[in-house]
C-alpha positions in Angstrom: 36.7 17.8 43.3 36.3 14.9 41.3 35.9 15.5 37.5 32.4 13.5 35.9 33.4 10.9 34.0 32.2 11.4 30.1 30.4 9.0 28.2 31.3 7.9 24.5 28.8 9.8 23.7 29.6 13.0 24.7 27.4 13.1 28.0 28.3 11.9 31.9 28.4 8.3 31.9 27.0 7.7 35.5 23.6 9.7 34.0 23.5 7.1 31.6 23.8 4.0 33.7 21.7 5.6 36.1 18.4 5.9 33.4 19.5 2.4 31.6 16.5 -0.1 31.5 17.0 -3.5 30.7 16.3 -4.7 27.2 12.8 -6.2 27.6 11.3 -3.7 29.4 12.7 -1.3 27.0 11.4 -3.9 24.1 7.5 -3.7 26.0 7.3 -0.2 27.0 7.8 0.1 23.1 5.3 -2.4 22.1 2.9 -0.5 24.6 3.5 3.0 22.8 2.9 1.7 19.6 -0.2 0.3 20.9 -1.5 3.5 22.7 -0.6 5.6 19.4 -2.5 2.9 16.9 -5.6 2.9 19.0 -4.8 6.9 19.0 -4.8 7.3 15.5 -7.5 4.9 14.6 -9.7 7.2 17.4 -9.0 10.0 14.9 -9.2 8.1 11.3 -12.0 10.4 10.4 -9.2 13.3 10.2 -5.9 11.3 10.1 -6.8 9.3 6.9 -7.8 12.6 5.0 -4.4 14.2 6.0 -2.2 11.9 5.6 -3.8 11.0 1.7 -3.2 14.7 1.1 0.7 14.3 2.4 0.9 11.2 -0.4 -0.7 13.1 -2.8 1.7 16.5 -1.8 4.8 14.0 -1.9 3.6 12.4 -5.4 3.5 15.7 -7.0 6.3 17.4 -5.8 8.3 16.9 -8.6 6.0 19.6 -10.6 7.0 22.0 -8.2 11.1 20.8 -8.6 11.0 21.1 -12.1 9.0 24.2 -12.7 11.4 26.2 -10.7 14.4 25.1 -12.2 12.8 26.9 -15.2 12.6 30.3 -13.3 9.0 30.1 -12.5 7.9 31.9 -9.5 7.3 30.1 -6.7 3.4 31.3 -6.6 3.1 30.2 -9.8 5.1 26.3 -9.0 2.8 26.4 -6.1 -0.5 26.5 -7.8 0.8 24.1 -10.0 1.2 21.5 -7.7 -2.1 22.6 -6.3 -3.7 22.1 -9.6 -1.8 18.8 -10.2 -3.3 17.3 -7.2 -6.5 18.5 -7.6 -6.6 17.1 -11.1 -5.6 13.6 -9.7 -8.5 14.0 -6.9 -10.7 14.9 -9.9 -10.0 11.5 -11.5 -10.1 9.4 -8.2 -13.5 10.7 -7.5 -14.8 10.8 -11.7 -14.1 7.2 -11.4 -15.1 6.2 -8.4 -18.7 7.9 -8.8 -18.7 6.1 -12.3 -18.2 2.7 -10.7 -21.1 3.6 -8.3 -23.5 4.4 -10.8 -22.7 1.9 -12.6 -22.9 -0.7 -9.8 -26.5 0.9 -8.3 -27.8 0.4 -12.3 -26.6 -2.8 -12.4 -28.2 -5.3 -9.2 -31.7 -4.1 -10.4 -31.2 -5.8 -13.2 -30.0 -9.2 -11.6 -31.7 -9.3 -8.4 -33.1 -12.7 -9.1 -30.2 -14.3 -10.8 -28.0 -13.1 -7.5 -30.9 -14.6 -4.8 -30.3 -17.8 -7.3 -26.7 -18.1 -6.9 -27.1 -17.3 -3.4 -30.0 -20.1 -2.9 -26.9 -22.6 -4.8 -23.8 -21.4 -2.7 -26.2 -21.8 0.4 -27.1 -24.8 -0.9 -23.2 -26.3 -1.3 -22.0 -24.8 2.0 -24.9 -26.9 3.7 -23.8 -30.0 1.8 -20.4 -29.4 3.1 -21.1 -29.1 6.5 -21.4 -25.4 7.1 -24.5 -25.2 9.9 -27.7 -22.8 9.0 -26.7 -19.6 10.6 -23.7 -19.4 8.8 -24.9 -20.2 5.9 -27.3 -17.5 6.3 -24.6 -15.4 7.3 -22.9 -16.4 4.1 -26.1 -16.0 2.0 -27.4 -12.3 3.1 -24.4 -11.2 2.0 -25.4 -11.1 -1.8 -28.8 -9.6 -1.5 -28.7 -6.3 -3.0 -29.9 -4.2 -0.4 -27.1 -5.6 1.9 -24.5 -5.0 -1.1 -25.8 -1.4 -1.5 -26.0 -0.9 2.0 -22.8 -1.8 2.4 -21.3 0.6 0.0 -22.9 3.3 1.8 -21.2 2.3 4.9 -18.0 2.4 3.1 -18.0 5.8 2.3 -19.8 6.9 5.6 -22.4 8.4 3.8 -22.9 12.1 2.1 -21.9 14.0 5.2 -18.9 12.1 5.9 -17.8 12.3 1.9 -18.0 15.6 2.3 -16.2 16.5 4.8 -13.4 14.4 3.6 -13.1 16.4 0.9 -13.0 19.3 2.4 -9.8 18.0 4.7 -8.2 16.8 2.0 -8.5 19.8 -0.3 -8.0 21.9 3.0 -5.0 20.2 3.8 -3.4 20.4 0.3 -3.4 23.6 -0.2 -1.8 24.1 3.0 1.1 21.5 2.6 1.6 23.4 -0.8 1.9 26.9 0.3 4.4 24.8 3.1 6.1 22.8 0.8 7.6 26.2 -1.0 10.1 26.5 2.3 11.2 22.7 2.6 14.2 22.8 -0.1 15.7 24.7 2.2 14.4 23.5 5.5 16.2 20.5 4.7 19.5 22.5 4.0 19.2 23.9 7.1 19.1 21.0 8.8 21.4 18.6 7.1 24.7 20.0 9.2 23.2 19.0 12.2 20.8 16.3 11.3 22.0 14.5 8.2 20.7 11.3 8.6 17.3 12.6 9.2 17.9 14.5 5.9 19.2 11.8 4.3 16.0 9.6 5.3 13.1 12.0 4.3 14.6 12.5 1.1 15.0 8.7 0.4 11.4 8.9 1.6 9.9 10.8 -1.1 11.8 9.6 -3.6 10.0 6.3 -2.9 6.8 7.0 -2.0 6.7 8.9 -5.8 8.6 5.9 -7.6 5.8 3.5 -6.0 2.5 6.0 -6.5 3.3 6.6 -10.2 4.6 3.1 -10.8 1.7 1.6 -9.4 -0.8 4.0 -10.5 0.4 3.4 -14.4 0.4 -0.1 -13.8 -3.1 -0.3 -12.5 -4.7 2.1 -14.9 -2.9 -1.3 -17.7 -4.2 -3.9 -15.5 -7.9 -1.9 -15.2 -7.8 -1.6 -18.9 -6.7 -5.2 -20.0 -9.1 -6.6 -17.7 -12.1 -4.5 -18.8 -11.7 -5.1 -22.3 -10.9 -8.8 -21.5 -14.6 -8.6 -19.3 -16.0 -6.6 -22.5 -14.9 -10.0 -25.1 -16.7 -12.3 -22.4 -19.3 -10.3 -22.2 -19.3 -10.3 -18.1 -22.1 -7.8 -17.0 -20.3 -4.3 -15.2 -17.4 -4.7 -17.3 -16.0 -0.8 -16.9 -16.9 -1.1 -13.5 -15.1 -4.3 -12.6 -12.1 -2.9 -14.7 -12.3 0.5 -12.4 -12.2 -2.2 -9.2 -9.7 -3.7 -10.3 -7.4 -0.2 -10.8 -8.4 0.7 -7.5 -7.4 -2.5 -6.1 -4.0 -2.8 -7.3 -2.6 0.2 -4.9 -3.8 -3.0 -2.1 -0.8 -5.5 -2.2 -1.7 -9.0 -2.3 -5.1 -8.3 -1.2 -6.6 -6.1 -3.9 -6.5 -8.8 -6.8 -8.5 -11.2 -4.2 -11.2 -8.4 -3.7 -11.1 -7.5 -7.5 -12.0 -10.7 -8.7 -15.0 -11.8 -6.7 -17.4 -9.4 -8.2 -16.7 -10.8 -12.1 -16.6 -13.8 -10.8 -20.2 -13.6 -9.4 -21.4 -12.0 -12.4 -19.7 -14.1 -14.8 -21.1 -17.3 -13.2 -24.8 -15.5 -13.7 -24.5 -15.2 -17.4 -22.3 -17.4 -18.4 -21.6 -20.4 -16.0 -18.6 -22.3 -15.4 -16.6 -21.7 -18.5 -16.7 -18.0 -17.9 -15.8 -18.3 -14.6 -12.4 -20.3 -15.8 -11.8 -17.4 -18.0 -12.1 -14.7 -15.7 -10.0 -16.6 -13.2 -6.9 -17.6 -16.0 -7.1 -14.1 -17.3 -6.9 -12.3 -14.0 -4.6 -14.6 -13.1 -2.5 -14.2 -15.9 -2.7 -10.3 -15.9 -1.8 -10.0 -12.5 1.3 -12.4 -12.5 2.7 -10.5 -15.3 2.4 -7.0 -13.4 2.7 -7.7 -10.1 5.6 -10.3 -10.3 7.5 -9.5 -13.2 6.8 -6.0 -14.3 6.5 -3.7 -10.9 9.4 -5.6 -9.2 11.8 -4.2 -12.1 10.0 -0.9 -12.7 9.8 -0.2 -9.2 13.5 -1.3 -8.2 14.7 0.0 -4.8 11.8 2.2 -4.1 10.2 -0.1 -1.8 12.2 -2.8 -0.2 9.8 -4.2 1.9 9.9 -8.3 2.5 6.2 -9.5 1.5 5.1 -10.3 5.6 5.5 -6.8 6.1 3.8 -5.4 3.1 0.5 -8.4 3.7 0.7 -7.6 7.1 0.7 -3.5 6.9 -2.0 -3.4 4.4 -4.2 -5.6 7.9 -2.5 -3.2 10.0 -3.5 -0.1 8.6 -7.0 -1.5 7.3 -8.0 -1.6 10.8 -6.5 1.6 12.3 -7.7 3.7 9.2 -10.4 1.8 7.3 -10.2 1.4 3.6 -7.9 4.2 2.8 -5.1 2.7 5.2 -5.2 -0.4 3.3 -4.2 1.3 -0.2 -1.8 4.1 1.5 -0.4 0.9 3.6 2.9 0.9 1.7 3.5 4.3 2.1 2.7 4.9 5.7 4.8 1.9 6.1 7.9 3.6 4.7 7.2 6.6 6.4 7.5 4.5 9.9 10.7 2.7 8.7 12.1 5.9 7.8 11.3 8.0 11.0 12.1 4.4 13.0 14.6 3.2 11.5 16.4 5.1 8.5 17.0 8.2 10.6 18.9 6.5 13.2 22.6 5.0 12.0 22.5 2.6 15.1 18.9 1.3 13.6 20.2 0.6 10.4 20.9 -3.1 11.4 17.0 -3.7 11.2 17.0 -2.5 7.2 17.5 -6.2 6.1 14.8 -7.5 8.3 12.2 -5.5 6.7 13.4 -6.0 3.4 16.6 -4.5 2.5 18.5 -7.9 1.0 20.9 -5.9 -1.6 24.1 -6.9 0.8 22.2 -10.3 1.9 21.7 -11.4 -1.8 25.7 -10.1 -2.4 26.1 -12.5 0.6 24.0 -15.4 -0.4 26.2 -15.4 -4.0 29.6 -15.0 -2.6 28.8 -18.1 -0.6 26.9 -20.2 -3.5 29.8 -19.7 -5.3 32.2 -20.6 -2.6 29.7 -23.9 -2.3 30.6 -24.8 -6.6 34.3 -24.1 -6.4 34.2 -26.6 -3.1 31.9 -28.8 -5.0 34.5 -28.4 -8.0 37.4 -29.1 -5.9 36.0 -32.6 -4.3 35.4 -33.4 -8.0 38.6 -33.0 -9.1 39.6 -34.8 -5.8 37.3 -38.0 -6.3 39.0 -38.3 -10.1 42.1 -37.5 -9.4 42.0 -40.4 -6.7 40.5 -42.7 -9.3 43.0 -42.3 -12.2 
């Protein structure tokens, strides 16, 4: 009897060219999943977003846990600390969030008839640029204050909804934390047979921690500076645009577009043009300084995710989990590159393409400086030939 022949892989080689597809059917019945498990999740935001905020904020605080133990502390006791720890940064999300609402219902009362103004000019300008009527009124309704209260409401679905968001995520973290006691050595367990999978979770929460404290400290500065910058121009909502403006910065790219408008609007109200250049050069300035020089060297490695990716997640998971999805986009990114991607050796290729560049930049300087001592050489050449 004729012995099966054996793959490179260990299994029979006939099985495997009997169930291989060709590379673009593989490449669409891919796409098609993704799709089918996008709209899947987004069916389900209502739950989904809750859990996976309360797996961020699990991850985030995990080092209490870490740290407590290495002390000898019992393990009920490291638990409840990490339950505590998140429920203290859940405290603070929500204490500021309910501040910036109360502050924001208190404060269009008072310039109902300065906004329907402004909106009377911007309709005004878009209809001497061309823009027809219904747009314009499009355009226009959108300051009214009813519509802007209205549409607060429908951002956080309303008391029912809040509520039971809450209760998920406050549910679901104390269960990931009475879980969490057993993943150490989980992880042990399974790094004989699967250490690249190891390997990639670990790298995971690593990151995800570097980024949410990183990010967090650097927007609670950027909230501040711009508040007490708001405060000296005396802009209207100045804590409240500050607390935007912290909430805003866990949105790459987007968030300083989205923080800006309101003080903009406001500062135009009391203040006119010259306020509005002032609020546009200090945001400006704030931002660039954070966001381009201070998080990239904070943050290091923690990320490495090109900029297309990161703009486009934050659209991507916007849409499939509302609001939430676009300030968890980084993470839940890095959570699919690392179950896609950083748990498979034979994926690793794609690292670079999403942002990896530490061996392309290595790369890029071995041959700029192949490119001088060339340059250097047909110098020496050209004189050599002229003496």
């Amino acid at each position: 009897m004729a012995e099966a022949q054996v793959g490179p892989d260990g299994g029979d080689a006939a099985a495997s060219r009997r169930f291989a597809i060709p590379r673009a059917t593989g490449i669409l019945l891919a796409l098609a999943g993704a799709t089918v498990a996008a709209a899947g999740i987004s069916s389900i935001r209502s739950i989904a977003a809750p859990v996976l905020f309360a797996l961020i904020l699990t991850i985030t605080v995990q080092p209490v846990r870490v740290a407590l133990e290495k002390r000898g502390v019992p393990h009920g006791i490291a638990t409840g600390s990490v339950i505590i720890s998140v429920f203290a940064l859940l405290a603070g999300f929500f204490a500021a969030l309910f501040v910036a609402l109360g502050q924001f219902a208190a404060l269009l009362p008072q310039f109902a008839p300065q906004l329907e103004q402004f909106a009377a000019n911007v309709g005004s300008w878009l209809t001497g640029l061309g823009f027809g009527p219904e747009q314009v009124h499009e355009i226009v309704a959108g300051f009214d204050p009813t519509a802007l209260l209205n549409l607060v409401g429908g951002l956080l679905g309303g008391v029912g909804g809040l509520v039971f968001w809450l209760v998920t995520v406050i549910t679901t973290t104390l269960l990931m934390a009475m879980d969490g006691t057993y993943l150490p050595t989980l992880l042990s367990q399974l790094r004989s047979s699967r250490p690249h999978m190891v390997e990639a979770l670990v790298g995971f929460g690593s990151g995800v921690r570097r980024y949410m404290a990183v990010t967090t400290g650097l927007g609670l500065a950027q909230g501040v500076f711009n508040w007490l910058a708001l405060l000296a121009l005396q802009v209207p909502g100045a804590l409240l645009w500050g607390i935007l403006s912290f909430l805003c910065s866990f949105i790459p790219n987007i968030g300083y577009f989205i923080a800006i408008i309101p003080p903009i609007v406001f500062g135009a109200l009391v203040g006119g043009w010259p306020t509005v250049i002032w609020v546009i050069v200090i945001y400006g300035v704030i931002n660039a300084v954070v966001q381009s020089i201070v998080q990239p060297v904070v943050v290091g490695n923690a990320v490495l995710l090109n900029q297309t990716i990161t703009f486009v997640s934050v659209l991507f998971w916007a849409v499939i989990l509302g609001p939430m999805g676009a300030i968890l986009a980084v993470p839940l990114t890095l959570g699919v590159r690392t179950i896609l991607i950083d748990s498979d050796p034979a994926a690793r290729w794609w690292r670079p393409l999403t942002g990896d560049l530490g061996e392309t930049r290595q790369v890029l300087k071995a041959t700029d400086a192949e490119r001088k001592a060339a340059r250097a050489k047909r110098r020496e050449a050209a004189e050599w030939q002229e003496d």
